[in-house]
C-alpha positions in Angstrom: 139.1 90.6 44.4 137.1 93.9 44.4 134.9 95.1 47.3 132.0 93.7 45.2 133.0 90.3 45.3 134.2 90.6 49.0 131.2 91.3 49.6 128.8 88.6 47.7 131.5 85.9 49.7 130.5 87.1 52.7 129.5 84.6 54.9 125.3 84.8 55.9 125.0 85.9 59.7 123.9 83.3 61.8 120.2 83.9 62.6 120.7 82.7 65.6 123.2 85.1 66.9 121.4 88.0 68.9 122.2 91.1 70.9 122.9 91.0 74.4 119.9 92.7 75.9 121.0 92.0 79.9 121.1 95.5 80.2 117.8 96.8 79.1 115.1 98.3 81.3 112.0 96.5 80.0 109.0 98.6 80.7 105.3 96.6 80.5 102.3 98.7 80.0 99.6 96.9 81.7 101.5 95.5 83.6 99.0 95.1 86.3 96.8 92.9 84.1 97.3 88.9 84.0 99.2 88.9 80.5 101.7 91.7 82.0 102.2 90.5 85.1 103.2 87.0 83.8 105.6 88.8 81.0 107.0 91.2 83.6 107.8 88.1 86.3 109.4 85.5 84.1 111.8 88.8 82.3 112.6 89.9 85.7 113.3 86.3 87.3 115.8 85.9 84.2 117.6 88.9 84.9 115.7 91.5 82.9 115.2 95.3 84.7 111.3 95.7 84.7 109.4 98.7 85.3 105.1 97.9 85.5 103.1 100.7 84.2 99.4 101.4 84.9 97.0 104.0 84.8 97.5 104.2 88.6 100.9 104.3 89.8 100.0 102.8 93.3 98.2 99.7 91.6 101.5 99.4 89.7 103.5 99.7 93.0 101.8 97.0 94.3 101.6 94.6 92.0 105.6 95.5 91.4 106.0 94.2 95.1 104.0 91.1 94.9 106.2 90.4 91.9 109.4 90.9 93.6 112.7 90.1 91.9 113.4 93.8 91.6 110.7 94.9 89.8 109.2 98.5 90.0 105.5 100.0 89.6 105.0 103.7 87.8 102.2 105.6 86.5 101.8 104.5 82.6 103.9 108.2 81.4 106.9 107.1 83.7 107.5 103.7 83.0 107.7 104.3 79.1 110.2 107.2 79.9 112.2 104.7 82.4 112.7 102.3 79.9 114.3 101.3 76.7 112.1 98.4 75.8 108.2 99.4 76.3 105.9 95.7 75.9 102.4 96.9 75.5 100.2 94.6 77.3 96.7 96.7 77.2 93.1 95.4 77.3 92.4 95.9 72.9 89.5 97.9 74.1 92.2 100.8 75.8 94.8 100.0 73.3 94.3 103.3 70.8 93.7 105.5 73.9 96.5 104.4 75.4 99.5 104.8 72.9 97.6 107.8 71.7 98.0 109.4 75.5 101.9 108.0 75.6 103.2 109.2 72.4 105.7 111.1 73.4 107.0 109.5 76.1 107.4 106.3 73.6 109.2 108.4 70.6 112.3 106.7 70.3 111.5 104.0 72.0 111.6 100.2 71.2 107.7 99.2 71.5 106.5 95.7 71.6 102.9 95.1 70.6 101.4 91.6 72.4 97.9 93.1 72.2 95.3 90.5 70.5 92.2 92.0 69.1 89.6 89.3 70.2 85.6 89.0 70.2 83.9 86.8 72.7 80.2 85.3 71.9 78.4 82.1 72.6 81.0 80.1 69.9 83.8 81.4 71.3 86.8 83.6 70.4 86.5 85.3 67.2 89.5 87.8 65.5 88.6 91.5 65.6 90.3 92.8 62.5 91.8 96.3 63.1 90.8 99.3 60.6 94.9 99.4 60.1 95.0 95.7 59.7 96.3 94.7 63.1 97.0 96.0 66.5 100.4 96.2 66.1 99.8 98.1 63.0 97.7 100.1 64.7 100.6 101.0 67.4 102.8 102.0 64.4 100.4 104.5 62.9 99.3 106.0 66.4 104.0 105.8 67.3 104.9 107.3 64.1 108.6 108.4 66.1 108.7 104.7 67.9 110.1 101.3 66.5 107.4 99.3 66.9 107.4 95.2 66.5 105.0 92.7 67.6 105.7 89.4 69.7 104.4 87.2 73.0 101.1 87.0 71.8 100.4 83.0 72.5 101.9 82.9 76.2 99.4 81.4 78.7 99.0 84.1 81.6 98.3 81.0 83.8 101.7 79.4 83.4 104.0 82.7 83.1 102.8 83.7 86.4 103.3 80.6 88.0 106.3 80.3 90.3 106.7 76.5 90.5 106.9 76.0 86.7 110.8 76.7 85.9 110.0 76.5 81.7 108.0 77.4 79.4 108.3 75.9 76.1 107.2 77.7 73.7 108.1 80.1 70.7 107.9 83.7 70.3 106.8 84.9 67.2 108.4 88.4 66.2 107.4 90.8 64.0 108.7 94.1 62.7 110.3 96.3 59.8 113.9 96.5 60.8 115.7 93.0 61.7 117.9 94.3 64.5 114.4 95.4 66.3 113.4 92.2 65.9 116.9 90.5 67.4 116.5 92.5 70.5 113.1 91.4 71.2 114.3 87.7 70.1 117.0 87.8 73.0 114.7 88.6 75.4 112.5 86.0 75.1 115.3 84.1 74.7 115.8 85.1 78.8 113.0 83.1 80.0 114.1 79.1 80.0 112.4 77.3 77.6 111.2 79.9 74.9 112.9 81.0 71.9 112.1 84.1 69.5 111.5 83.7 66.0 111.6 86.2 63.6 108.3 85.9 61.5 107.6 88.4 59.1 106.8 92.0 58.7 104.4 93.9 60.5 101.7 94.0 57.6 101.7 89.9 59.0 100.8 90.5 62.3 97.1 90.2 61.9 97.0 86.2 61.6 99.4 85.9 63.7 97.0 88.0 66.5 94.1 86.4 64.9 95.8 82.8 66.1 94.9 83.2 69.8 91.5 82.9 69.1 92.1 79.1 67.6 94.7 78.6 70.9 91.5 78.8 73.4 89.5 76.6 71.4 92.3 73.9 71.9 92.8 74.7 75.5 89.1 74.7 76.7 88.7 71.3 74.5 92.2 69.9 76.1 92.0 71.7 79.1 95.6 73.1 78.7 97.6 76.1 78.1 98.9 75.7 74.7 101.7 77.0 73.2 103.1 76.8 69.9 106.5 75.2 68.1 108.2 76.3 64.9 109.7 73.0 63.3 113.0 72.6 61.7 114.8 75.5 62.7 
């Protein structure tokens, strides 16, 4: 048998089987805001090193000690050098600026994109659609030296940051260009009991899956819930 047909038997890699990321030193820009805060908490009550950034590194200090369970607070610059994993967690309106001003300190880095470009008006939530097609896509033209991906955009602030709710079912939807990217951040929402990452595409499919937040707060204000979402028959 020649390496050519050693190779064609190969068995498929279970998709299932992902990096151990117990290690890492998540960083969480915006980390002060609800979205951050909740992401930062449940990571760090799993296990999960977490640095908050903000703007103001005493606002991030003390949000880091209302948080607890090990986590720190740094200025915005010092938290994406600290780390290894950067989750960008920014208001859309601040989210150019932002990875604009951080650059360098994210080349090299593993960057996480859970920004949703929304529009509020008397109907509701509305999609934004980015000049570069998403926000995530936006990240990756403004991070030309990061490895940018895109996940945790349809987690409920409200429950992550609640303390007496031990799970949170639900499934992360990950996107990037290179699959072992994509594994890492798929482990670490794997961390946090009761979610699962998914792999879902690349990042030129980021947009609808953004856009799909706005449809999530129609269904909780008309259910009065905080909705999630499952991937069936996987």
């Amino acid at each position: 048998m020649n390496s050519t047909d050693a190779a064609q038997k190969a068995p498929a890699k279970d998709p299932w089987e992902l990096p151990d990321v117990s290690g890492l030193v998540v960083g969480v820009l915006g980390g002060t805001g609800d979205q951050g805060r909740g992401l930062a908490y449940r990571l760090a009550r799993a296990g999960q090193k977490v640095i908050i950034g903000s703007r103001s590194a005493e606002r991030a200090e003390t949000a880091a000690r209302e948080l607890g369970h090990g986590v720190e607070g740094a200025g915005n610059a010092e938290c994406a050098r600290r780390s290894d994993v950067v989750i960008v967690a920014v208001p859309w309106d601040g989210h150019a600026a932002t990875l604009a001003e951080l650059r360098g300190e994210l080349a090299g880095k593993l960057v996480v994109d859970c920004v949703n470009p929304l529009g509020f008006d008397k109907k509701g939530a509305y999609a934004l659609r980015p000049e570069e097609g998403s926000a995530a896509e936006q990240a990756a033209a403004l991070l030309p030296e990061s490895r940018v991906t895109a996940a945790f955009h349809h987690l409920s602030a409200v429950l992550l940051k609640d303390p007496a709710i031990e799970k949170i079912d639900t499934d992360v939807m990950v996107l990037g260009e290179v699959r072992a990217d994509c594994e890492i951040v798929q482990a670490l929402a794997g961390r946090i009991p009761g979610m699962r990452g998914v792999f879902a595409g690349r990042l030129r499919n980021a947009h609808q899956v953004e856009s799909l937040v706005a449809n999530l707060i129609s269904v909780n204000r008309r259910y009065r819930a905080h909705a999630g979402l499952r991937v069936t028959d996987i």
